[in-house]
MARBA-3410 file (N, C-alpha, C, O; in Angstrom, 1 decimal):
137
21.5,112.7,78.2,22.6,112.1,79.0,22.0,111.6,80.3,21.3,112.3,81.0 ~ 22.3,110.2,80.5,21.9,109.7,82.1,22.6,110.4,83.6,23.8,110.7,83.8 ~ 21.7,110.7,84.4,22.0,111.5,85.2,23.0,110.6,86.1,22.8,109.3,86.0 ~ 24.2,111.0,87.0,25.1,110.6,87.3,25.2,109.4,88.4,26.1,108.6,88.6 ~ 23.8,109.6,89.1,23.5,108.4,89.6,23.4,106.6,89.0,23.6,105.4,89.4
22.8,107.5,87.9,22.1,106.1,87.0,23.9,105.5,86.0,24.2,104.6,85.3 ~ 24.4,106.5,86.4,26.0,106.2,85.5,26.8,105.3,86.5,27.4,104.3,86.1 ~ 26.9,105.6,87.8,27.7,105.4,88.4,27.0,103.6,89.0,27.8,102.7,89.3 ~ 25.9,103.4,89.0,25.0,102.2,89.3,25.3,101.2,88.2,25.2,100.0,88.4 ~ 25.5,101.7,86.9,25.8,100.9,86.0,27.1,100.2,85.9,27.3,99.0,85.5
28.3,101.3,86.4,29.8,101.1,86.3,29.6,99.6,87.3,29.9,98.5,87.0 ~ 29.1,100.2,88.7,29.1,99.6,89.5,28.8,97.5,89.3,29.5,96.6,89.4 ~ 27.5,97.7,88.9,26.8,96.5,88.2,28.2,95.5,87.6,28.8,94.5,88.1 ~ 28.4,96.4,86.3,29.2,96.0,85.5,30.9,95.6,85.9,31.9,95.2,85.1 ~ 30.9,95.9,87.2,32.4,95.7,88.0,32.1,94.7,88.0,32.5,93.8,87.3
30.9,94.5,89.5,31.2,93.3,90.0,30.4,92.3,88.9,30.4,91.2,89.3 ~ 29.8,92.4,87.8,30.2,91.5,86.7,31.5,90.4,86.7,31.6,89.3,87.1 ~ 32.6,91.6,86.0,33.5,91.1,85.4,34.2,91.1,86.6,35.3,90.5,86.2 ~ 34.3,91.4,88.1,34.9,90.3,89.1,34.2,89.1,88.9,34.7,88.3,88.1 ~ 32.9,88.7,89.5,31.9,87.8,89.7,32.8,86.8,88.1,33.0,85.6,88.2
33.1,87.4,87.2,33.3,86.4,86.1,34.8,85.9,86.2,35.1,84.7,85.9 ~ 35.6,87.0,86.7,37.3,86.4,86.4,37.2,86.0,87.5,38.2,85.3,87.5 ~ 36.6,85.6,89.0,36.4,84.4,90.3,36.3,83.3,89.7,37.2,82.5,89.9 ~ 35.3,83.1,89.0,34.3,82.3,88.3,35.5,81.5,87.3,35.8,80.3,87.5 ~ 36.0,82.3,86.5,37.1,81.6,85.8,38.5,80.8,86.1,39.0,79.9,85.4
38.8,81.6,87.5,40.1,81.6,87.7,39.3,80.1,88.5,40.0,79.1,88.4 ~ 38.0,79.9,89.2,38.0,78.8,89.8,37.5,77.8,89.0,37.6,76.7,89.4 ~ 36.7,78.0,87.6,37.4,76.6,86.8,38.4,76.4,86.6,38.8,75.3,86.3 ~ 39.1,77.3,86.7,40.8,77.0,86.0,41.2,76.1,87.0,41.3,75.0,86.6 ~ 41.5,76.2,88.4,42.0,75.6,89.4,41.4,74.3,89.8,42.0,73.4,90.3
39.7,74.3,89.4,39.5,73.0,89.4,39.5,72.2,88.3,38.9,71.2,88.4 ~ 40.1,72.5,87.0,40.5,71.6,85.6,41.6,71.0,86.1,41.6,69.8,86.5 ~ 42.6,71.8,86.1,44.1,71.9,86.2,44.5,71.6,87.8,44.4,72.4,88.8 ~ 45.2,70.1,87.8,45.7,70.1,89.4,46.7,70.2,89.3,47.6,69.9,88.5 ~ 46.5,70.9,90.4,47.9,71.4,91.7,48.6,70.7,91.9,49.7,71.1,91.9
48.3,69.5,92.1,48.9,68.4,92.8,50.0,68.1,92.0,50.8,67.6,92.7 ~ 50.3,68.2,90.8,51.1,67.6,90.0,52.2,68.5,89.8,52.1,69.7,89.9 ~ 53.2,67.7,89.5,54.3,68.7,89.7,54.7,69.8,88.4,55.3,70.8,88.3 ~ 54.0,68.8,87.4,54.2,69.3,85.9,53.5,70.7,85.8,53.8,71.5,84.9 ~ 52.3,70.9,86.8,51.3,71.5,86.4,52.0,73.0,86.2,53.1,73.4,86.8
51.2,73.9,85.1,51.6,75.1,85.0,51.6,76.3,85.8,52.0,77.4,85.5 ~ 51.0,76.0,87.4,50.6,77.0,87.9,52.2,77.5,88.7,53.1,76.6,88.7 ~ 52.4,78.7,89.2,53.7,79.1,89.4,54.5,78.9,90.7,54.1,79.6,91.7 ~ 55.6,78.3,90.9,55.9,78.1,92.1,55.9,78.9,92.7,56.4,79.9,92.2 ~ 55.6,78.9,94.0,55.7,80.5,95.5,56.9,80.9,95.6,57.7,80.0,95.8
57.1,81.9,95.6,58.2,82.7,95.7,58.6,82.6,96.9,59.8,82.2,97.0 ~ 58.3,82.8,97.8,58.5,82.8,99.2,59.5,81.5,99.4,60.7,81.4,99.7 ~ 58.2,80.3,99.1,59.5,79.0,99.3,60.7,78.7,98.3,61.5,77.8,98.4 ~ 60.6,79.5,97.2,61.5,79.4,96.6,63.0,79.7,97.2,64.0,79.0,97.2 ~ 62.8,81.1,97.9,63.9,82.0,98.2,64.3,81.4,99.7,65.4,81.6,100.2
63.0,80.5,100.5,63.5,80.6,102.3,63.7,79.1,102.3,64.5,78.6,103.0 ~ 62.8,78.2,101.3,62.6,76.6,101.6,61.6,76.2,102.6,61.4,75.0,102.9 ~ 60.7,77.6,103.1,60.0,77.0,104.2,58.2,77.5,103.4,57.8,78.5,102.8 ~ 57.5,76.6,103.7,56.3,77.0,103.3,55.4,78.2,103.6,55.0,78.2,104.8 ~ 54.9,79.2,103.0,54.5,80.2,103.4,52.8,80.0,104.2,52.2,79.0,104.5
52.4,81.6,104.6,51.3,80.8,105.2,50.1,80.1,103.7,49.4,79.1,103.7 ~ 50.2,80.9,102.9,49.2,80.7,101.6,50.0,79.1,100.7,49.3,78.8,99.8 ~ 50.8,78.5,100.7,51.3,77.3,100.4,50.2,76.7,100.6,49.4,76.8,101.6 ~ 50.1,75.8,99.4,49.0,74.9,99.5,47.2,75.1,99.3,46.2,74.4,99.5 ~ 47.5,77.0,98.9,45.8,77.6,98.8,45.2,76.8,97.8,44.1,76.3,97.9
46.2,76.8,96.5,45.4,76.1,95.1,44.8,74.8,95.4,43.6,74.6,95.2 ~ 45.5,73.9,96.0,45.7,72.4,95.6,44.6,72.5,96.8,43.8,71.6,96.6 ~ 44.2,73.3,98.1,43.1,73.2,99.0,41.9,73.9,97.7,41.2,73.1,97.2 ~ 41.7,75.2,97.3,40.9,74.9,96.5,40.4,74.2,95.6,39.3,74.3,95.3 ~ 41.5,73.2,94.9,41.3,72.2,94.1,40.8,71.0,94.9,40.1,70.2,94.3
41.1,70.8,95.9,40.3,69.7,96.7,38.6,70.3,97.1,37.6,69.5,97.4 ~ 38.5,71.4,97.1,37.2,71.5,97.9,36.5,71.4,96.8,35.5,70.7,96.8 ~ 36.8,72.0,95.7,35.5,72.0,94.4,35.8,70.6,94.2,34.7,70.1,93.8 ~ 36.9,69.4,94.3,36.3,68.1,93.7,35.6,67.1,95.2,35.5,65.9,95.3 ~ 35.3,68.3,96.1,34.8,67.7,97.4,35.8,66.9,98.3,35.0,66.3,98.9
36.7,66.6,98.7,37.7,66.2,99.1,38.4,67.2,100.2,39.5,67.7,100.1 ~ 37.2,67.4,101.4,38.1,68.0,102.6,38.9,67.7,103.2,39.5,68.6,103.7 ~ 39.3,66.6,103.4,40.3,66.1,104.2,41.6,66.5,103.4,42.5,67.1,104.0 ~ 41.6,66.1,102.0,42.8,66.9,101.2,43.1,68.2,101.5,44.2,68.6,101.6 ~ 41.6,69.2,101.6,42.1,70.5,101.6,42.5,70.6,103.3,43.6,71.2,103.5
41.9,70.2,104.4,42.4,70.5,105.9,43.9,70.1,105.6,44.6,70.8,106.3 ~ 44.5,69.2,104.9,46.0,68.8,104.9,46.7,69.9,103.9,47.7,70.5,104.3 ~ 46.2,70.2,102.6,46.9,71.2,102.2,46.9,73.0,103.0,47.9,73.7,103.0 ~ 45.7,73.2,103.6,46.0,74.3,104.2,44.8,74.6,105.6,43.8,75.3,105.3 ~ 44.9,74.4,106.3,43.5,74.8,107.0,43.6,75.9,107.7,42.6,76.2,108.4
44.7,76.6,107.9,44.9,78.1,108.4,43.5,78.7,107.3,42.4,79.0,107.6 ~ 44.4,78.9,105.8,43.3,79.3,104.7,42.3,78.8,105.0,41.5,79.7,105.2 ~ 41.7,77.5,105.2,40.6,76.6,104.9,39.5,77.4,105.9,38.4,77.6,105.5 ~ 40.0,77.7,107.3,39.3,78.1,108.5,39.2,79.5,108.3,38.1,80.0,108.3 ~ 40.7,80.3,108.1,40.6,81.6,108.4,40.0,82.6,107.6,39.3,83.5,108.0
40.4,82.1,106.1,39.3,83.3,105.2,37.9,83.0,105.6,37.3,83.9,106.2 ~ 37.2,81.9,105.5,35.9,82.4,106.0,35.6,82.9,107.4,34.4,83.0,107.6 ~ 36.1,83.1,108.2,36.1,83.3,109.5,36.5,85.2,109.4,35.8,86.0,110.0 ~ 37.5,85.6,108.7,37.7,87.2,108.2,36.4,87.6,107.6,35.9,88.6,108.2 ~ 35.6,86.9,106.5,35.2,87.5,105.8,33.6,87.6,106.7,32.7,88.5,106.5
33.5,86.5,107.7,32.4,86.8,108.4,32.1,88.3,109.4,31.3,89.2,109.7 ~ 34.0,87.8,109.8,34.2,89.3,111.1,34.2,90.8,109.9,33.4,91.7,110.0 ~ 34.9,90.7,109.0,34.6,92.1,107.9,32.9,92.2,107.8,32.5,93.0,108.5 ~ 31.7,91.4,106.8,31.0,91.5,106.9,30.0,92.1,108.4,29.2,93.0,108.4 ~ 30.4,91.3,109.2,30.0,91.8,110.7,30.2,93.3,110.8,29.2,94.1,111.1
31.8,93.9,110.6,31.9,95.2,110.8,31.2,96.0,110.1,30.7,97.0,110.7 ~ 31.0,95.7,108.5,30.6,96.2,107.7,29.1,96.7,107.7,28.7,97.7,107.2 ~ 28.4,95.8,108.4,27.1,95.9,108.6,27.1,96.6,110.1,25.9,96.8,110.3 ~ 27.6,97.0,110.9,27.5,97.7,112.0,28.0,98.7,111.7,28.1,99.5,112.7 ~ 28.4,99.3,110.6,29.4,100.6,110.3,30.2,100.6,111.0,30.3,101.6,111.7
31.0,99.7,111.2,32.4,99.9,112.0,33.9,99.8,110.7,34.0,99.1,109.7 ~ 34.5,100.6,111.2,36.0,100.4,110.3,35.8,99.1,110.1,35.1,98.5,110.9 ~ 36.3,98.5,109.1,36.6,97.0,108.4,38.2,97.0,108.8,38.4,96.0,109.5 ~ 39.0,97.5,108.8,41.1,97.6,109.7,40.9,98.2,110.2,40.4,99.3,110.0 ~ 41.2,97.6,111.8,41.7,99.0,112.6,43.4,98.5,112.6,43.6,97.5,111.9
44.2,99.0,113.3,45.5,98.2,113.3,45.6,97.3,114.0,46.6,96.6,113.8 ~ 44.8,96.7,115.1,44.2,95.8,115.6,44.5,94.3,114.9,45.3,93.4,115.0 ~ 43.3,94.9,114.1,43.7,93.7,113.0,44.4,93.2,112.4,44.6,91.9,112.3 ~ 45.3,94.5,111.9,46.6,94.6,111.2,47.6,93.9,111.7,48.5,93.3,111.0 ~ 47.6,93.9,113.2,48.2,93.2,114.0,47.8,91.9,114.3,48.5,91.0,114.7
46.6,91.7,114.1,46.6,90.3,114.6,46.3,89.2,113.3,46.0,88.0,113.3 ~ 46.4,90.0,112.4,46.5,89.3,111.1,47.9,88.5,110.9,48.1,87.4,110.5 ~ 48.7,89.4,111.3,50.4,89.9,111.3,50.9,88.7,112.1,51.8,88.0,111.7 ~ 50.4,88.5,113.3,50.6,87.4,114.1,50.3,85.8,114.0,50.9,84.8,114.4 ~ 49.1,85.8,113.4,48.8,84.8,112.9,49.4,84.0,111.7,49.5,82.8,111.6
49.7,85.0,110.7,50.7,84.4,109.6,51.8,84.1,109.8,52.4,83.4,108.9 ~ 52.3,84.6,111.0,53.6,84.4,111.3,53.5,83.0,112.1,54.1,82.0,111.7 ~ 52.8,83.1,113.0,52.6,81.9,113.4,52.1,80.3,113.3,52.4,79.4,114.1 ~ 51.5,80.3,112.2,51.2,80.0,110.9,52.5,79.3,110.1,52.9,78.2,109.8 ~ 53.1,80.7,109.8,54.3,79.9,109.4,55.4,79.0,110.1,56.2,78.1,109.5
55.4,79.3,111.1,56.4,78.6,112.1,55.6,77.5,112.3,56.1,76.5,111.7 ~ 54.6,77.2,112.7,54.2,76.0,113.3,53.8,74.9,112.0,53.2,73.8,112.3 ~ 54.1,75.1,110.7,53.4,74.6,109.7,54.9,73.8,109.1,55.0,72.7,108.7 ~ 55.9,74.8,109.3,57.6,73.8,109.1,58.4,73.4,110.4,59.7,73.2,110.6 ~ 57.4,73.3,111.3,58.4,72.8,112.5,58.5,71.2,111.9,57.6,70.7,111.2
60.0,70.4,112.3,59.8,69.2,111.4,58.6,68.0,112.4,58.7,67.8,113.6 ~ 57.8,67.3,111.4,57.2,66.4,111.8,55.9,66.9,111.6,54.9,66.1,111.8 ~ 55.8,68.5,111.3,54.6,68.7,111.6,53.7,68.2,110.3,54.1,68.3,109.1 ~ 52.3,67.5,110.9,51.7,66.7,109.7,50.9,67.0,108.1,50.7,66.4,107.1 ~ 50.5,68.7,108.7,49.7,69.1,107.8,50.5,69.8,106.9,51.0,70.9,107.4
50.9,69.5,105.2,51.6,69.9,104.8,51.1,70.1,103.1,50.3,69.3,102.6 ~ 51.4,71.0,102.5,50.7,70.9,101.3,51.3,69.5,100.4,52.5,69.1,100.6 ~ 50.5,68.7,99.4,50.6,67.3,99.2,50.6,67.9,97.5,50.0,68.8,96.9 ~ 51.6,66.9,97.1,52.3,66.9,95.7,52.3,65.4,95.6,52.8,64.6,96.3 ~ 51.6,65.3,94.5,51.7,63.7,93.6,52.7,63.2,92.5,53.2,63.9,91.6
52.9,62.1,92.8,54.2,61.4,91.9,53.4,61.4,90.9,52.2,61.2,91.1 ~ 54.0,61.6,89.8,53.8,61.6,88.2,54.0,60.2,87.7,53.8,60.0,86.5
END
């Protein structure tokens, strides 16, 4: 029997595998299949279903669907909160991570909290330009 280290390195491996694979998948999926279209199968947001106002994640697909077919200006119009802020989190997490500092303090929590909200408001004020983009069929 393999000693528990060599068990636990393996599980490990084989996670981030089958993450590294269902990413991998779910982002051909999104760049086959556009967003843009109204027919498309992907599922409408609940959020705007229930308020009519766009959430702050409105428009994530159809911006990843623009970046894998290279088309930034599409994705800055469909989302650029997302477009800017996850990589901008995932640099400050990595940052913490590598300093051994907590990755949340409430801090965060809070200023995550603020910016979504803010986010939301300033993204359905009317007139405002950047909005997620749906194509006539």
């Amino acid at each position: 029997m393999a000693p528990d280290g060599s068990q636990s390195t393996r599980v490990a491996r084989y996670s981030a595998l089958g993450a590294g694979a269902a990413v991998a998948g779910g982002l051909a999926y999104v760049g086959l299949v556009d967003p843009h279209r109204p027919g498309s199968v992907f599922p409408p947001c609940p959020f705007k279903m229930i308020t009519g106002w766009d959430c702050p994640a409105c428009g994530g697909l159809r911006m990843t669907h623009d970046l894998l077919h290279g088309d930034l200006a599409g994705a800055v119009a469909d989302n650029v909160f997302l477009l800017i802020g996850l990589p901008l989190l995932l640099v400050w997490g990595l940052w913490r991570w590598r300093t051994a500092k907590p990755l949340f303090t409430w801090w965060t929590g809070a200023t995550v909290l603020v910016a979504l909200a803010a986010w939301t408001v300033v993204r359905n004020l009317p007139g405002f330009p950047l909005v997620p983009t749906v194509l006539d069929t």
